[in-house]
C-alpha positions, 0 to 999 in steps of 0.5 A: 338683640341689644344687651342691658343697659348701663342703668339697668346692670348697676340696679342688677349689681345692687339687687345682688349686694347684701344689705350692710346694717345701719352704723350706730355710734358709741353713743348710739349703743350706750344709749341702747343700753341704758335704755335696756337697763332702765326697762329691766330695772323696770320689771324688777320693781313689778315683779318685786312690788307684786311679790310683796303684796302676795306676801303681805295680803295673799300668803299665809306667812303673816296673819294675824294668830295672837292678840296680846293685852297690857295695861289693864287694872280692874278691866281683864285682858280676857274682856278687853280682847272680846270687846276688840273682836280682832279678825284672827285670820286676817292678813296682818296688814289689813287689820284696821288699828283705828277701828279696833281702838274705836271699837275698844273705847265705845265698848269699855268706857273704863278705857281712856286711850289704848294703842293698838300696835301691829307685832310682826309677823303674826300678832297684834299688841293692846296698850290700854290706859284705863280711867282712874276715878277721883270721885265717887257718886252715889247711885241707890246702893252702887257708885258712880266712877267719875274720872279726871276729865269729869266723865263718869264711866263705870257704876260699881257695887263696892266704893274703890278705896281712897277715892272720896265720894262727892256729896253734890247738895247745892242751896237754891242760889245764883251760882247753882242758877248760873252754873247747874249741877253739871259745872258744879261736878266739874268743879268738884273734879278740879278740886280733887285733881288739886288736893295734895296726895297725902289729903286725898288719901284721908279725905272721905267726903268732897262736899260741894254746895255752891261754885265757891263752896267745896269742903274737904271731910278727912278722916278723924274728924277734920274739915277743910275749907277749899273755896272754889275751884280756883287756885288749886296749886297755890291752895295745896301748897298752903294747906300742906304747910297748914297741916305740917305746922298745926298737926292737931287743927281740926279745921282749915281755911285756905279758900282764900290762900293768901289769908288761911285760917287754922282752927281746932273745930 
């Protein structure tokens, strides 16, 4: 019986031959292994970026506990923190800022602007401004707050002190046809704004009967011819200098600034 074949043992001895492993380069493994470090870089993130979420939205470390309230004058920190209504309880970082603010101003129309400010780890801070009325309106037997920018945000059963109230008594004219009451109240605001500290404190009265016609009532009897709103600084400027040089005036004239007038009545 003929034996096996010269192909036949070389497929024999090969069968028999253990497998060697594949050559890889230096390079080959160095590629390897940044590869390798890149995936478990990878992972690291994950695993951190999961671990601050829990912290943050999941775990009981940082959750809103205390809600603190600066800034306020006639308002209390009491009301302004019901009118907030904060979730207590609440992830500190799902506690919307711009909600509560909006939520404060609509609430208490005495706010002009408040910054609400998360305070790591577990409260959350109110930084209120609150309005500051230059003019006072009369409504029956209360008042009317109206701040700088014109708007009337609070009615009061006592007149704040040092704050003029605004005697709005327009003739039938063209300037009240023109311009109504609500531009002339404006108007009054301006004038307000603009009158030197030290006159505002002694005014009583801001009477205004058309858009060029403001007058100023001070106390002990003295008047002051303002004019229309327009000007304001330089009207201030030379009332002062008015005041500081004739004491004893009774009246004065700066509704046009460069031709004041001084008078005793």
């Amino acid at each position: 019986m003929a034996g096996p074949t010269t192909a036949q043992r070389g497929e024999a001895e090969r069968a028999d031959t253990p497998a060697r492993p594949p050559h890889i380069s230096p390079e080959g493994r160095r590629r390897l292994a940044g590869r390798t470090r890149l995936v478990l870089a990878a992972a690291g993130l994950v695993v951190t970026a999961a671990a601050t979420v829990w912290v943050l939205y999941g775990s009981s470390w940082l959750r809103l506990e205390q809600v603190t309230v600066t800034g306020t004058d006639v308002l209390t920190r009491s009301e302004v923190g019901a009118a907030a209504a904060a979730p207590v309880g609440s992830p500190l970082m799902s506690v919307d800022t711009g909600a509560i603010a909006d939520r404060l101003r609509r609430k208490l129309p005495r706010i002009d602007s408040v910054d609400v400010v998360r305070s790591w780890p577990h409260g959350v801070r109110l930084e209120v401004t609150e309005r500051k009325p230059v003019l006072l309106v009369e409504k029956g037997e209360k008042f009317i707050e109206v701040d700088a920018k014109g708007v009337r945000f609070a009615t009061v059963d006592k007149a704040p002190p040092h704050v003029p109230l605004l005697k709005l008594t327009p003739d039938q004219s063209a300037s009240l046809r023109r311009f109504g009451g609500d531009r002339l109240l404006r108007e009054a605001v301006r004038v307000a704004g603009d009158v030197p500290a030290k006159v505002a404190a002694e005014t009583g009265i801001v009477r205004v009967t058309s858009y060029d016609s403001a007058v100023l009532e001070l106390t002990r009897g003295r008047t002051v011819m303002w004019g229309s709103s327009e000007e304001g600084p330089v009207k201030a400027r030379v009332l002062t200098a008015l005041m500081k040089a004739s004491p004893e005036a009774g009246h004065f004239d700066v509704s046009a600034p460069t031709a004041p007038a001084v008078s005793k009545s």
